[in-house]
BAKOLZA-379312 format. One record per atom (N, C-alpha, C, CB): residue in three letters; x, y, z. Coordinates in steps of 0.02 Angstrom, whole numbers, plus 50000, padded with zeros to 5 digits. Atoms other than C-alpha are relative to their C-alpha. Glycine has a CB too. Layout:
<sites>
ALAXYZ
...
</sites>
This chain:
<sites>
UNK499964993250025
UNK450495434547667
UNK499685000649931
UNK500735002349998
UNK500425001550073
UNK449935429147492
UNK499315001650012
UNK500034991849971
UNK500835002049998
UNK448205423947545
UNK499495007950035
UNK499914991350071
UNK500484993350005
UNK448005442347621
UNK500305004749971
UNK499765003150062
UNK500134996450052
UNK448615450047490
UNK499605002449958
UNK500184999049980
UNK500475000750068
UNK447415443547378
UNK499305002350029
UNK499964991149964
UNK500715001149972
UNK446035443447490
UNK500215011150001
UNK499864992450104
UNK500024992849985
UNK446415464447525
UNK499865002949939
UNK500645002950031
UNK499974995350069
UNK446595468647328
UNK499294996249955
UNK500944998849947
UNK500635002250030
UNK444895458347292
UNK499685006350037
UNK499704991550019
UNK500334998349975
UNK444225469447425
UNK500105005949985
UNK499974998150047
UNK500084992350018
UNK444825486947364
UNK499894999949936
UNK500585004750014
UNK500355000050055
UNK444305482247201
UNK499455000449980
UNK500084997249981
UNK500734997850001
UNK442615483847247
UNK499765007149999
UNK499714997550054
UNK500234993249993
UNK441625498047229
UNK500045004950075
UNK499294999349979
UNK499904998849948
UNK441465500147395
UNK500695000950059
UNK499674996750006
UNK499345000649987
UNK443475501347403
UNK500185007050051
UNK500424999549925
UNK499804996649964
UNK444055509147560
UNK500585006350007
UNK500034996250025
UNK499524995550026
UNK445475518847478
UNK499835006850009
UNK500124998949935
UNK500224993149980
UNK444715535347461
UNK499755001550075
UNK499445001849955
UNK500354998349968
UNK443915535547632
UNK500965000950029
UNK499264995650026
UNK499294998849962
UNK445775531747692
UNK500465009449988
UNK500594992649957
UNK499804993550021
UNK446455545947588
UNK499955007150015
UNK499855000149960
UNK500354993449958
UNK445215558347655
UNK500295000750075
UNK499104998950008
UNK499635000849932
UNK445975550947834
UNK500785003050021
UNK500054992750007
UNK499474997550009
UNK447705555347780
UNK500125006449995
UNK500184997849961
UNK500144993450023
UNK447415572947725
UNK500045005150051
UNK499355000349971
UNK500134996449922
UNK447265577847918
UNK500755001450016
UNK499584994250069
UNK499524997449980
UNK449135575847932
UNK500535004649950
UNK500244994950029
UNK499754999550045
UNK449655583847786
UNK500335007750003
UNK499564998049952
UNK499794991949975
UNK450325600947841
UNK500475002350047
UNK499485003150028
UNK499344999849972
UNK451955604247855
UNK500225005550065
UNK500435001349939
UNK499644992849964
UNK452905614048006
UNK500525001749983
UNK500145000250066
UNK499374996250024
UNK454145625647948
UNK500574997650058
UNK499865009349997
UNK499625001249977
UNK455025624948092
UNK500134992150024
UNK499975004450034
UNK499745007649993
UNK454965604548112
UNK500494998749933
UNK499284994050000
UNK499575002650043
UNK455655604147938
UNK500745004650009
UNK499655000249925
UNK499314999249996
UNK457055615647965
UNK500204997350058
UNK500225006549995
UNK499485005949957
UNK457555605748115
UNK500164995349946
UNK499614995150070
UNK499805006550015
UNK457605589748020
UNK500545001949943
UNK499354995049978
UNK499254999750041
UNK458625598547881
UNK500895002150031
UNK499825005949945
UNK499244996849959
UNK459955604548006
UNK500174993050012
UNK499955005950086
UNK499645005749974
UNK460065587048090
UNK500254995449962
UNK499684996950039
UNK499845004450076
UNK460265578247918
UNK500735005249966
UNK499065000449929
UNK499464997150033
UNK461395590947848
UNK500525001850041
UNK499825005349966
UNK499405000649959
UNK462675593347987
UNK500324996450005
UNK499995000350044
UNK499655005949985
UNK463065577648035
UNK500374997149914
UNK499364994050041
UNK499785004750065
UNK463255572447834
UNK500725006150014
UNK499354999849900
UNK499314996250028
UNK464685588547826
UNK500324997750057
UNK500045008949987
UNK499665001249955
UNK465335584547986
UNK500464993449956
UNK499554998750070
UNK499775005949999
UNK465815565347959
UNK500245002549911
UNK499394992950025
UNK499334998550073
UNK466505572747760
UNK500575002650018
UNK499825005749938
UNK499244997549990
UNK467615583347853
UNK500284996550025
UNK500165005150032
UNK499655009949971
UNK468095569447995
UNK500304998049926
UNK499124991550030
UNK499595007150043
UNK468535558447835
UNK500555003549968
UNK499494995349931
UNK499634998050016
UNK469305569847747
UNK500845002450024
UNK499665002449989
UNK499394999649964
UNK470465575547880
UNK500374993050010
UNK499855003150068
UNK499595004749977
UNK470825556447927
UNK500434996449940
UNK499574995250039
UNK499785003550050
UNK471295553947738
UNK500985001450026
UNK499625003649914
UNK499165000449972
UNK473045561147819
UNK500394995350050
UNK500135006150032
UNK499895003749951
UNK473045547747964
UNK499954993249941
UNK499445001150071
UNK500005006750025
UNK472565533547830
UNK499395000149970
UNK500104994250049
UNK500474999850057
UNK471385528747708
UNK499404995750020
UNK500354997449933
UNK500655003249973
UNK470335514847804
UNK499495004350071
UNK500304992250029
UNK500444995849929
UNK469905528747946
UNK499545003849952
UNK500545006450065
UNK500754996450039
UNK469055539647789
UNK499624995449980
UNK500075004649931
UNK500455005250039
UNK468295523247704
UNK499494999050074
UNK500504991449963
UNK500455001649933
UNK467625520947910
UNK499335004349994
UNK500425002450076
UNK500274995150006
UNK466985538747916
UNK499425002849939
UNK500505002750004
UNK500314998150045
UNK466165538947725
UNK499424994450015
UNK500395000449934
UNK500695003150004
UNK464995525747779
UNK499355003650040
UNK500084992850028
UNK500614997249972
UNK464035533247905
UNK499735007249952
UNK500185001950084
UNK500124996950025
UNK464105547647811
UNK499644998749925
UNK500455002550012
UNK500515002750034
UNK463195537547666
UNK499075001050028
UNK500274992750001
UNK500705002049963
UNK461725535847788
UNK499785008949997
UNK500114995350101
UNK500154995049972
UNK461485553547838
UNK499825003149922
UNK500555003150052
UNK500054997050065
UNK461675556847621
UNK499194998349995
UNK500564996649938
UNK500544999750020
UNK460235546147597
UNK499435004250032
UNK499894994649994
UNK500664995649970
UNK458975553847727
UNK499895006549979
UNK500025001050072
UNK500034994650018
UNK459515569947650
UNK499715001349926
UNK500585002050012
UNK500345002550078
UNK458955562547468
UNK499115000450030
UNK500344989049967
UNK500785000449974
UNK457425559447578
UNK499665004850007
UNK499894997550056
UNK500414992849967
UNK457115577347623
UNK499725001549925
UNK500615008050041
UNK500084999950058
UNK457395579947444
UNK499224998249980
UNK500504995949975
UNK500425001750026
UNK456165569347388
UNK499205003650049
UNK500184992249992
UNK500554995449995
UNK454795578247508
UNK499835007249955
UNK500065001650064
UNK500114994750049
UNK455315592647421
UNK499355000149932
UNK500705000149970
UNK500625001850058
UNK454695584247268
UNK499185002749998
UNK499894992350006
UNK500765002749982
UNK453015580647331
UNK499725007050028
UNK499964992750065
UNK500414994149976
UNK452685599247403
UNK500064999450072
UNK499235000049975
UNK500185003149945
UNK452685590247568
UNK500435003150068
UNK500094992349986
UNK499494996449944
UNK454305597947668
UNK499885006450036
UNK500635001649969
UNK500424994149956
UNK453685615747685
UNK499445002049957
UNK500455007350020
UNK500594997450041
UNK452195624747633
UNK500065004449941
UNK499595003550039
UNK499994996550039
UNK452905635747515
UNK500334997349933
UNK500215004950028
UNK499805002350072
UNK453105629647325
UNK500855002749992
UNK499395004149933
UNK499254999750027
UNK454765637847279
UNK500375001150083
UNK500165008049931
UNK499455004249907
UNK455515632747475
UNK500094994749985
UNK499614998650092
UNK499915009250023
UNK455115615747421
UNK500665000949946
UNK499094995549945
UNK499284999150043
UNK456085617847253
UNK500605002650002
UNK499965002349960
UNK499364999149993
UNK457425626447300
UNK500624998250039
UNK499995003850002
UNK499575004049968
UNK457915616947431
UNK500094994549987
UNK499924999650049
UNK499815005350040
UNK457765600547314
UNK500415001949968
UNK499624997249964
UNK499494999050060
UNK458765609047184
UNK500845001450031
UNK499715007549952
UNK499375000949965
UNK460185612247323
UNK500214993150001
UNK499965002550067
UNK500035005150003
UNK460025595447369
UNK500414997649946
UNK499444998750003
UNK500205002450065
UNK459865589447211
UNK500844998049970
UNK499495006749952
UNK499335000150026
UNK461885594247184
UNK500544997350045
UNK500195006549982
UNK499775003749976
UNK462355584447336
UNK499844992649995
UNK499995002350042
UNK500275008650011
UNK461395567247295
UNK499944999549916
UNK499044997950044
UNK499845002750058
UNK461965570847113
UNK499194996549966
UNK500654994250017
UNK500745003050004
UNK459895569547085
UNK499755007749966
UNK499564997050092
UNK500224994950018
UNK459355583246968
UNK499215002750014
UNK500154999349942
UNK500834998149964
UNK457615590547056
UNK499675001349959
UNK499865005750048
UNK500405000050059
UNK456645596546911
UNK499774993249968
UNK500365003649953
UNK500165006550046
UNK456915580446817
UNK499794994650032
UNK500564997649962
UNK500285007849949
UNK456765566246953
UNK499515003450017
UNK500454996250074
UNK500544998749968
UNK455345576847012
UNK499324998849944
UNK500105007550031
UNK500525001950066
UNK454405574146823
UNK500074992050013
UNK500305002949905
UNK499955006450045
UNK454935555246803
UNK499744997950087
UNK500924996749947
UNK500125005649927
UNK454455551847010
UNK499455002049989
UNK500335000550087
UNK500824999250018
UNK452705560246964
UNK499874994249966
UNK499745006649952
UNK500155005450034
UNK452655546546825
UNK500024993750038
UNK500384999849948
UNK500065008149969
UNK452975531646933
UNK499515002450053
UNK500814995450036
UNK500355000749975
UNK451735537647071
UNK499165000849956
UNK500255003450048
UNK500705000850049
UNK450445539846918
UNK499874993049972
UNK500055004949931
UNK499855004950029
UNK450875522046863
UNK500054996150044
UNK500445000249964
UNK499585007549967
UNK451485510846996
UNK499434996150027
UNK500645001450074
UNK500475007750001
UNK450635491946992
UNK499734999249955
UNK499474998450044
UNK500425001950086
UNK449965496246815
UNK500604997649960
UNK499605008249948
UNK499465001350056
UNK450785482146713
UNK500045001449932
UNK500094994449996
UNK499614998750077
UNK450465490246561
UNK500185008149982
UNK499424997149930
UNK499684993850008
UNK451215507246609
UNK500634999850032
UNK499615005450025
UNK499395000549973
UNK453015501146664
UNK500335004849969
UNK500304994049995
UNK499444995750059
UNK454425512046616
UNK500505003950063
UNK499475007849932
UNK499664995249963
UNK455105527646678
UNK499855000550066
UNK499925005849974
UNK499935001049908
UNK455585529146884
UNK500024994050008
UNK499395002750054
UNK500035006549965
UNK455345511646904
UNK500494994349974
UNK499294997549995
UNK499585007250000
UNK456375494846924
UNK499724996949944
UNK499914994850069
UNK500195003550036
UNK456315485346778
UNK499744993350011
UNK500365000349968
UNK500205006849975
UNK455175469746806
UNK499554996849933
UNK499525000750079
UNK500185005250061
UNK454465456846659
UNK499594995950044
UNK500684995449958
UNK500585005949978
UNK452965445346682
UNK500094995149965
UNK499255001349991
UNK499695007850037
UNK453335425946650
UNK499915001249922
UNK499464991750024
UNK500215001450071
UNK452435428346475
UNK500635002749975
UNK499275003649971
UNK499614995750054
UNK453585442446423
UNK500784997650015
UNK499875009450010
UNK499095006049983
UNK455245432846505
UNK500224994149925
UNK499754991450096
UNK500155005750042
UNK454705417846411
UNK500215002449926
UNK499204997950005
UNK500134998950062
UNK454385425946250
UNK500745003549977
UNK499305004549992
UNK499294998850030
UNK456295433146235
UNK500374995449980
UNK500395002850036
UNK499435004150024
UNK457665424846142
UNK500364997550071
UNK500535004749947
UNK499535002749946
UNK459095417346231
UNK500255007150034
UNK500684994849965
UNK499494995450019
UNK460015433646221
UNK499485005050075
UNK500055003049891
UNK500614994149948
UNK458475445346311
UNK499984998550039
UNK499305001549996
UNK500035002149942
UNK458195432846431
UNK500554998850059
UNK499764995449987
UNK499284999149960
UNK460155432446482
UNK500155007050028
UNK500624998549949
UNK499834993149998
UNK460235451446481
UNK499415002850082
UNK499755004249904
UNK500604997649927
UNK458645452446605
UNK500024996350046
UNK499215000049993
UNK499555002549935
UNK459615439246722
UNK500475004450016
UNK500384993349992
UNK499344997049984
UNK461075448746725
UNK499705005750023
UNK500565001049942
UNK500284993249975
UNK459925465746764
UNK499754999450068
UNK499415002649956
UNK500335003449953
UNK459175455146902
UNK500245000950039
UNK499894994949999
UNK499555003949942
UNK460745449846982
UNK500155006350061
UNK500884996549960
UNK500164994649925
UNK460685458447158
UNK500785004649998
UNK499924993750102
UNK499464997650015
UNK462745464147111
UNK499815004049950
UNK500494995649988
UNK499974996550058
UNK462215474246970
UNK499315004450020
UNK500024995049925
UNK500504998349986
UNK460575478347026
UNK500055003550057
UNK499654995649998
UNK499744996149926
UNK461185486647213
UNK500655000949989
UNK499934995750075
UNK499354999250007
UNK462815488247152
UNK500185003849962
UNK500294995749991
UNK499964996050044
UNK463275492646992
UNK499555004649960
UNK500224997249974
UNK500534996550045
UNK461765498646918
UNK499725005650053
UNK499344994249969
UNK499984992349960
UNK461415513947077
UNK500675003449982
UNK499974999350093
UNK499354994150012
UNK463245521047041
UNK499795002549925
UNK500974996049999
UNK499964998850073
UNK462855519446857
UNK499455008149981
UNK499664991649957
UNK500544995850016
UNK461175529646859
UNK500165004850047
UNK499294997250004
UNK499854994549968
UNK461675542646999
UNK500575005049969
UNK500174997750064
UNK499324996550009
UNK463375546946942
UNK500065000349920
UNK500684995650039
UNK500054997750075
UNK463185543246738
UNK499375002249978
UNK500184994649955
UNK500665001050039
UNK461325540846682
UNK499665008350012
UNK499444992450037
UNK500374994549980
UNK460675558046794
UNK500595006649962
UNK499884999650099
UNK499764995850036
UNK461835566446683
UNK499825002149952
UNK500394999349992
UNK500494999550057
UNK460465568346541
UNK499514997150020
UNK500174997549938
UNK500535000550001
UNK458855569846552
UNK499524992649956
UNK499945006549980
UNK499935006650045
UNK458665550146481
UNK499175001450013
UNK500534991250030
UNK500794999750021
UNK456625547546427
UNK499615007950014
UNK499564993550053
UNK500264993649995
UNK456425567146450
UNK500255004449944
UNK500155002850066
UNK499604996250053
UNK457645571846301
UNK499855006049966
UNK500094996449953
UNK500284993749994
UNK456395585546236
UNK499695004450022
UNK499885000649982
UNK500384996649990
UNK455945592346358
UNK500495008250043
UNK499464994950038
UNK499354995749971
UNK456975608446408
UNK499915002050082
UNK500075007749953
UNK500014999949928
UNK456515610346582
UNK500254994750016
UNK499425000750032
UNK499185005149977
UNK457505594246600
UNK500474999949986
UNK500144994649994
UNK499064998350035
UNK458935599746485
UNK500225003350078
UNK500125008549907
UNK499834995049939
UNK459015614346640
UNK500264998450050
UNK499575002850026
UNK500195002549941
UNK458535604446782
UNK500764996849995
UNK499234995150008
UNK499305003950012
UNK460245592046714
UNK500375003750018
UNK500224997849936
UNK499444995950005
UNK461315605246661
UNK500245001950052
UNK499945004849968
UNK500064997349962
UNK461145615946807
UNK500434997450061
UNK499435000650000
UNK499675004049923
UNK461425601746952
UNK500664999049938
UNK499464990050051
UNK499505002950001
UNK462805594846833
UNK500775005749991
UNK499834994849944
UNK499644993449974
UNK463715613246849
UNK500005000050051
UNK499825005849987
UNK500034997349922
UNK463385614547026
UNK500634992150031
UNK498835000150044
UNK499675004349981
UNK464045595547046
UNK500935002649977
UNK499624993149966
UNK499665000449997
UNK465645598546937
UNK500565004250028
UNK499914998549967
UNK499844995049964
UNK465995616347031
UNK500234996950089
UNK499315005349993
UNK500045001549934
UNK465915607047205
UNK500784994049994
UNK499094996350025
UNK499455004350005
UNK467145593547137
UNK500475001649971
UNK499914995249979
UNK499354996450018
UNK468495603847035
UNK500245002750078
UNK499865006949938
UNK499844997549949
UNK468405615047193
UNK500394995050073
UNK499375003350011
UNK499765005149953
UNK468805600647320
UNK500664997249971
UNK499454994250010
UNK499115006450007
UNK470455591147213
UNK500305006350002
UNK500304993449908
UNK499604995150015
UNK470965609147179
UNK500375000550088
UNK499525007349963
UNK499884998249922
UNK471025614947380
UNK500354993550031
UNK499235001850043
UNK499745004749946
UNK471295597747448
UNK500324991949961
UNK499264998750059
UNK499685005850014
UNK472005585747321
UNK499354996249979
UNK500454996950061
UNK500515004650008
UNK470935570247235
UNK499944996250035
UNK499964997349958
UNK500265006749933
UNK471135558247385
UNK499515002850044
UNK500704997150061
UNK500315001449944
UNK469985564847513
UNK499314999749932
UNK500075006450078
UNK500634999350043
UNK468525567747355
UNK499964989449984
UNK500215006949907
UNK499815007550006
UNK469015548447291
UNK500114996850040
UNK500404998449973
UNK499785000149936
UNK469535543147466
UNK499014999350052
UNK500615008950011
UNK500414999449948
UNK467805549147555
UNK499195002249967
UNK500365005550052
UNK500774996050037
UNK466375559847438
UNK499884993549956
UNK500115009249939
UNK500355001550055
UNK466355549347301
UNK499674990950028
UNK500625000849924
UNK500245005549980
UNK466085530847409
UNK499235000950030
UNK500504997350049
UNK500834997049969
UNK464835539147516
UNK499454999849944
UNK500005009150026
UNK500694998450044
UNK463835543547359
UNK499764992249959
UNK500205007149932
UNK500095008150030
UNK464005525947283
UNK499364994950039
UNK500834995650017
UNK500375002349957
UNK463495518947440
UNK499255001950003
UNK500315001450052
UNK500524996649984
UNK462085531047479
UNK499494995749940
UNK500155008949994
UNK500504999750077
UNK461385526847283
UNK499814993650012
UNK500385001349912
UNK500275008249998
UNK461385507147307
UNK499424999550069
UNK500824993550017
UNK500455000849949
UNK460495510247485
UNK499275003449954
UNK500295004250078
UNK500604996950053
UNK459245521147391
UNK499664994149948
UNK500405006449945
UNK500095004250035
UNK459095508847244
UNK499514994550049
UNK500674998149971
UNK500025004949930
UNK458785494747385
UNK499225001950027
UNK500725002350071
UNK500654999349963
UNK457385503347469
UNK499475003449958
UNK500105004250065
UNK500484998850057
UNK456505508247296
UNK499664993049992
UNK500385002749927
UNK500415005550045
UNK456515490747252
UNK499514996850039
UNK500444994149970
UNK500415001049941
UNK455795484747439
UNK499365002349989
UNK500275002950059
UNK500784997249994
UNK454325496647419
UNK499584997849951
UNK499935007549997
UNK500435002850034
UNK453775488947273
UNK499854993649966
UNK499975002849971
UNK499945006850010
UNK454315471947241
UNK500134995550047
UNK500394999049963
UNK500075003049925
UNK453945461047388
UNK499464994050002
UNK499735006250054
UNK500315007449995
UNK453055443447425
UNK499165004250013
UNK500404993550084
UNK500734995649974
UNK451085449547429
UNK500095005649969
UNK499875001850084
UNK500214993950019
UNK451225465247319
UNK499534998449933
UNK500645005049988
UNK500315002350050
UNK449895467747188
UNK499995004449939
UNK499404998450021
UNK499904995450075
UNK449915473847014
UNK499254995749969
UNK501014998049939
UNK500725000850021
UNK448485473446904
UNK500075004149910
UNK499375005150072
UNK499854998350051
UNK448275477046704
UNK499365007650018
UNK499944993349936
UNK500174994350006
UNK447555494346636
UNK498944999550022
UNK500345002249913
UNK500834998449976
UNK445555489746649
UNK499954997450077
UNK499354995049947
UNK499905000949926
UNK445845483746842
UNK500285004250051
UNK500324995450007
UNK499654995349936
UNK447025495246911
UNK499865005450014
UNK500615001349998
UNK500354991349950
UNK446345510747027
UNK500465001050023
UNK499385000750066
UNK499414996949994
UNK447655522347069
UNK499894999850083
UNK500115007749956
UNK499875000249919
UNK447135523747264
UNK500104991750021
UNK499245003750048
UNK499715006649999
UNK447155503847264
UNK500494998849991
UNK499834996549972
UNK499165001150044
UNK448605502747165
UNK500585001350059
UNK500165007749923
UNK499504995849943
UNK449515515147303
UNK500004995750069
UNK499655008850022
UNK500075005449958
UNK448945502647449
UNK500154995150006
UNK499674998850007
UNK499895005250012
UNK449095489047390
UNK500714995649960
UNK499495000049979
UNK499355003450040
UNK450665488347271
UNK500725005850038
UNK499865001149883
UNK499594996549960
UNK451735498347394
UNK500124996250071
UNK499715006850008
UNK499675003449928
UNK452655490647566
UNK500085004450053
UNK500724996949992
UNK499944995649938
UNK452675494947740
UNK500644995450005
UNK499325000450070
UNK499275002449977
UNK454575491347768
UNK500205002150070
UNK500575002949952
UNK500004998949918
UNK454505487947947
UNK500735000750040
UNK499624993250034
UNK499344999749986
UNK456345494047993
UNK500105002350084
UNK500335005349946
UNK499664996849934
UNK457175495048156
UNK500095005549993
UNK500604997850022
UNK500204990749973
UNK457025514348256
UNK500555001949960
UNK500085003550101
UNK499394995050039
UNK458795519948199
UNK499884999449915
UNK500934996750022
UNK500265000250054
UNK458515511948018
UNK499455005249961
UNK499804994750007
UNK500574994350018
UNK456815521348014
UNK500065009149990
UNK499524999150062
UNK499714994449990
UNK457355537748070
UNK500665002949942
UNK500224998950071
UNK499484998650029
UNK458895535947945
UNK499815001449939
UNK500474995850005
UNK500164999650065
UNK457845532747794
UNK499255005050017
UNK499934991449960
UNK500564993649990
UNK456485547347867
UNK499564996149988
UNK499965007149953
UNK500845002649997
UNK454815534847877
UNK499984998049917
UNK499285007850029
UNK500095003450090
UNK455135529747678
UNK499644994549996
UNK500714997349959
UNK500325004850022
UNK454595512647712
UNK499135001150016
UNK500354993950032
UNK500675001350015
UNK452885517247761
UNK499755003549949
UNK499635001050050
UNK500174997350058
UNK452685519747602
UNK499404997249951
UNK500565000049969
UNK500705001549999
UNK450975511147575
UNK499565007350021
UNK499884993550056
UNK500294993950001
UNK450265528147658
UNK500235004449972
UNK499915002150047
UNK499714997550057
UNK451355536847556
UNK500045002449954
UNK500114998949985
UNK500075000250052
UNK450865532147395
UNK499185001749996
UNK500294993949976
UNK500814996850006
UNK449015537647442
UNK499955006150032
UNK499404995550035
UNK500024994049983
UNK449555552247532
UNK500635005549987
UNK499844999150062
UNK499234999749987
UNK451165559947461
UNK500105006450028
UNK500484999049936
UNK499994993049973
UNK450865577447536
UNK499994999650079
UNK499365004349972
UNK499885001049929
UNK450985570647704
UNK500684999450028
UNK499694994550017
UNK499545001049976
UNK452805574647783
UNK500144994850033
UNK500095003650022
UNK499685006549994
UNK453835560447800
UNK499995000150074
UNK500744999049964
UNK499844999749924
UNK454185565448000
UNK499154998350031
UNK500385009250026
UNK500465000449979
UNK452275563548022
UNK499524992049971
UNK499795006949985
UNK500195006150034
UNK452095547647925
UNK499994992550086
UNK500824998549917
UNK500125003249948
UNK452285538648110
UNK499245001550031
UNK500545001750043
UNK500474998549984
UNK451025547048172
UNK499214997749974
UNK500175005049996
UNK500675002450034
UNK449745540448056
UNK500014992050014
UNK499985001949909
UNK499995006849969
UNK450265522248092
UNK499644998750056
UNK500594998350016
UNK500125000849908
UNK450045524748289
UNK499285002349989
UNK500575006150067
UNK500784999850023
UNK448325530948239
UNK499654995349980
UNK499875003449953
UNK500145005750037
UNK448085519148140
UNK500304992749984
UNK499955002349956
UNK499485005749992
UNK448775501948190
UNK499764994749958
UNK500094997350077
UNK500175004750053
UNK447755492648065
UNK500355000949954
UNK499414999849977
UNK499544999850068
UNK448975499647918
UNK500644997950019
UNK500085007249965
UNK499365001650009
UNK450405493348020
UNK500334992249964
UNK500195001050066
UNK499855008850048
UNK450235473147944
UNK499905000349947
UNK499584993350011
UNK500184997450064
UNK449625481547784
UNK500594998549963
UNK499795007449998
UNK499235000450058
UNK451225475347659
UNK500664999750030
UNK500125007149951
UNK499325000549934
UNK452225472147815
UNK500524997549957
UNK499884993750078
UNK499355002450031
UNK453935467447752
UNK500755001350062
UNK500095005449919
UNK499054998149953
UNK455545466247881
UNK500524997449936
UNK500254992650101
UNK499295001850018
UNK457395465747852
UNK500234992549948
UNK500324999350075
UNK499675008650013
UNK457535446247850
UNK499445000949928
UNK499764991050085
UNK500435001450066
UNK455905447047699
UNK500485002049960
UNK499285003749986
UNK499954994050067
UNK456565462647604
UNK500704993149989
UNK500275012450021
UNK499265004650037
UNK458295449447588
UNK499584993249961
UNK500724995950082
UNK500345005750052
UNK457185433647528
UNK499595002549970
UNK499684994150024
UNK500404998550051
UNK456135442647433
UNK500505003149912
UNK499475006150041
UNK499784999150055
UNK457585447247308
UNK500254995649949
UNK500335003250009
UNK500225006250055
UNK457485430347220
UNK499515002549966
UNK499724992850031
UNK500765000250037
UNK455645435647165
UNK500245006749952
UNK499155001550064
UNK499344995750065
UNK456375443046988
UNK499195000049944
UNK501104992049952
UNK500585002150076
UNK454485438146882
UNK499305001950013
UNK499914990749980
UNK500785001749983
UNK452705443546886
UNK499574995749968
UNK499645005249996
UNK500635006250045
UNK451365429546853
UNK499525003150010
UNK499814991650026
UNK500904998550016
UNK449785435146792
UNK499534996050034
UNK499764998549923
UNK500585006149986
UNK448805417946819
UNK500075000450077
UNK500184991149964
UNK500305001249915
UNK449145416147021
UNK500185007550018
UNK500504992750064
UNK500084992649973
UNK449445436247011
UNK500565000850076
UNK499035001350024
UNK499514999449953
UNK451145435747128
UNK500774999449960
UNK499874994150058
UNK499144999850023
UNK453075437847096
UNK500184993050026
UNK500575007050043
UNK499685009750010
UNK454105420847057
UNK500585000050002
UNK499894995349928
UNK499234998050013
UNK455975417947034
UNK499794996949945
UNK500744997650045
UNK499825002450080
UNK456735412546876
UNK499924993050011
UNK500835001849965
UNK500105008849997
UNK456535393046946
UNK499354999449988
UNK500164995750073
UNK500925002749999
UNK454585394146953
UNK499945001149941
UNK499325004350048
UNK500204995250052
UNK454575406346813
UNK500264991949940
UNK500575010150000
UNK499825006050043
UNK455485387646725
UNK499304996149995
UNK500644995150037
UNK500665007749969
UNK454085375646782
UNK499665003049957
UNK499534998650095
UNK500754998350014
UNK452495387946727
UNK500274998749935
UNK499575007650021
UNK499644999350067
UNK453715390746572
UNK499564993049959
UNK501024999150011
UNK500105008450038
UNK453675371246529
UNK499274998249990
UNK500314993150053
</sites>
């Protein structure tokens, strides 16, 4: 997978880099149906209220029948984060404020303020694989040099950020439920004061209203696991799409943004229900070169095109061994763990 990694990102680095011709290829499916997307928002948004009420009601039968009930209902949150995020992108329906306003609904069920994640997810698809534009939207990742070059103290702090418990665990509850409560690296900008404020009124209206009517156990009990859950699955399949055995990054005079999108992005080859749950996210190699292409039509370009399906392939069993690889190396230009990242160290 290495060896055609390297060999693919020598080859779109040429002038003659196939990226744009792809792009122009993509462009064909890029046009949303109104009525496909309001199906997909009915079948995503039913089933998530359904299985809240289910839990809620079973919080009176017992507390492991709602903890049963809030998982699936995790699943059905994220795909609905997913619609969301077409929103973002323009991509759900054709009409600009349809898109936004049905993110900004959203937005106060996945506790995901739409305005603001929709500025800072522009920035990581303007950025992502350029290592010297890391930052905002993206997973924090360090290249051996800059590992190396921390104290004891930095280098303990960016293990501990690493560790797959803090990293899918604690650190998605942290940023969904505290961090998206301020506009953090947007601080002056007041269309993110809004974008915050706004969802974090709409959020605390939805949750006074619920302990008031029905008590704090079914909210604590059933809403608030679901959303936990939902955030670490989310988290999880951010980090898959871009940190993976074979992805390539490249400094500021190397990196081309349609390369970049090809090449430092994953096709997360997930089982049908998986796929369907997370709405076509992992082919997110076409994706990142086409983001105006509805997610429901993102199959469709595969089956067209079966040469992009080994393109950054990644299954289940990878995306789990690939979350050792914590380091980018410059010199052989691939992600390392902290054991290799020792050796080159020495």
């Amino acid at each position: 997978m290495l060896i055609c990694g390297a060999l693919w990102w020598t080859v779109l680095l040429t002038p003659d880099s196939p990226a744009p011709s792809w792009r122009k290829i993509f462009e064909t499916y890029r046009h949303p149906s109104h009525l496909r997307s309001s199906i997909e928002l009915v079948i995503t948004a039913a089933p998530l209220f359904l299985l809240w009420g289910l839990a809620m009601w079973a919080c009176a039968q017992g507390w492991w029948w709602a903890a049963a009930l809030s998982l699936p209902a995790a699943a059905f949150l994220v795909r609905l984060f997913m619609i969301q995020h077409d929103c973002g992108h323009g991509s759900f329906f054709r009409w600009k404020g349809l898109n936004d306003w049905t993110g900004r609904i959203i937005g106060v069920l996945t506790l995901t303020p739409y305005d603001y994640w929709r500025r800072t997810h522009a920035m990581h698809h303007g950025t992502s694989g350029n290592l010297d534009r890391r930052g905002l939207g993206s997973v924090e990742m360090l290249t051996v040099d800059e590992y190396h070059a921390k104290g004891w103290l930095g280098r303990a702090a960016y293990r501990f950020y690493r560790n797959p418990a803090v990293l899918f665990g604690i650190g998605p509850a942290y940023m969904f439920m505290l961090q998206h409560r301020l506009p953090i690296g947007l601080m002056r900008d007041v269309r993110s004061w809004l974008s915050v404020m706004a969802t974090n009124a709409g959020v605390a209206a939805i949750v006074v209203t619920l302990i008031l009517f029905l008590g704090p156990g079914p909210f604590f009990a059933v809403v608030a696991p679901s959303l936990a859950v939902a955030a670490s699955i989310g988290v999880w399949l951010f980090y898959v799409q871009h940190q993976y055995e074979g992805v390539a990054w490249a400094r500021d005079g190397e990196w081309r943004a349609h390369e970049a999108a090809l090449e430092g992005s994953s096709h997360y080859d997930l089982p049908p229900v998986l796929r369907w749950l997370t709405a076509n996210i992992g082919v997110h190699h076409v994706h990142h070169v086409a983001s105006r292409v509805p997610f429901y039509r993102l199959g469709q370009v595969l089956r067209a095109h079966p040469e992009l399906t080994a393109m950054g392939r990644v299954t289940l069993w990878q995306s789990v061994k690939g979350v050792r690889l914590a380091l980018w190396d410059e010199a052989s230009r691939r992600l390392v763990t902290f054991r290799e990242a020792r050796r080159l160290g020495g």
